[in-house]
C-alpha angles and dihedrals in degrees: 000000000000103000129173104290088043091055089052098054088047082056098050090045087057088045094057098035098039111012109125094357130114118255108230109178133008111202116194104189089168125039100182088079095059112087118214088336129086134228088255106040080044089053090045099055097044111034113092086017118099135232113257126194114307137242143224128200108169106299089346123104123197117208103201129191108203106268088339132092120321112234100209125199144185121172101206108196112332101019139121158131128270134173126212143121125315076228085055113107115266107237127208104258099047104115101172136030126207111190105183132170112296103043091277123137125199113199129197100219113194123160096181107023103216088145136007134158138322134189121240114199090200149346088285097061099046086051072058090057107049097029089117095055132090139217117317116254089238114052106029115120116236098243084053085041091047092046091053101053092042085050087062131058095187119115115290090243097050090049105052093049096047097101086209095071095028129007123227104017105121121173095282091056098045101047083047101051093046084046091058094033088049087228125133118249083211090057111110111254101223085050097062111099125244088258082054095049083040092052085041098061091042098062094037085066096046092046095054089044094060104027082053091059094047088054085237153017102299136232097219124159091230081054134088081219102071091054116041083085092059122104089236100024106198116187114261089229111042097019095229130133114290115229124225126199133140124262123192085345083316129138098237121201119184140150107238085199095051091030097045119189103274092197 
């Protein structure tokens, strides 16, 4: 599943491919991936617009085009962007096509369509759109970051992957962050101490920094990451046996030498 790190690098991607360019042709060859807008009325507000600089909020992405009309996106499970040629083969997957100026294609890729895009006429509609989320991952401040976990006595890993208290954390990030902070994903969150929201946040911030560069959350040997996947996981730092449980309907991987019981 698209997290964070995943949804950078998507807006990157339309940055390179789009940014600046006019948009010729919108081709929606799939519409059940549009939400309370049509194929025409999609085709009418984009095409003969460009592509601005693109924004982020947690796993959305907003396509802007200058003082017109917001492309939004968000790739649910299996989606994401990709650029290539309007000569290039049409896969299967690719729901929506983008031609702009230049001989570039953006294509919107989605396998299982759980998402998709919406159209936001302003800055007010798209405010609709993400009222439910929190702060992004990225850019909240620790003492933000600090209030919304003691406001909530739900389990830390529940927390940190519910988008209404902190946007762009999915279940790779989080069980990575508690891995390198040793704390529990199973801890309640208004129990941690302030060094362990401190060390927390920390590590968050590490985590996104690198996992941004790498365009996702990667599978590296020295990451949990890389071996929750493994028939007998064993933790990168101690060495010991991983555990595996689920977590609000989550596959959970933790060390319960590096992530000791912190009842």
């Amino acid at each position: 599943m698209p997290e964070l790190p995943d949804v950078e690098g998507f807006r990157k991607t339309l940055a390179s491919c789009a940014k600046g360019r006019v948009i010729r042709r919108v081709e929606v060859r799939d519409a059940g991936v549009l939400h309370g807008v049509s194929g025409r009325r999609l085709r009418d507000a984009l095409e003969g617009r460009r592509f601005t600089e693109p924004q982020r909020h947690g796993k959305w992405l907003l396509a802007r085009t200058g003082d017109g009309p917001i492309l939004v996106l968000h790739f649910g499970m299996t989606g994401r962007l990709v650029c290539g040629r309007p000569d290039d083969a049409v896969e299967a997957h690719d729901r929506v096509l983008f031609t702009v100026a230049g001989g570039h294609q953006l294509r919107y890729r989605d396998q299982r369509k759980l998402q998709g895009l919406w159209l936001a006429d302003d800055d007010s509609d798209v405010e609709g759109l993400l009222a439910g989320q929190g702060p992004d991952a990225m850019a909240v401040d620790r003492e933000e970051f600090e209030a919304a976990l003691c406001a909530h006595r739900g389990k830390i890993k529940t927390v940190l992957t519910d988008q209404s208290v902190l946007a762009g954390l999915g279940n790779l990030l989080a069980d990575e962050i508690l891995w390198r902070a040793g704390l529990r994903p199973a801890d309640r969150a208004s129990d941690l101490t302030q060094a362990e929201r401190r060390r927390l946040y920390t590590h968050m911030r590490r985590t996104l920094r690198l996992a941004v560069t790498a365009g996702c959350v990667p599978p590296r040997d020295s990451w949990l990451t890389g071996h929750r996947d493994d028939p007998a996981p064993a933790c990168p730092r101690c060495g010991g046996p991983l555990r595996r449980t689920r977590m609000a309907g989550r596959g959970t991987v933790w060390c319960p030498r590096c992530q000791p019981d912190g009842s």
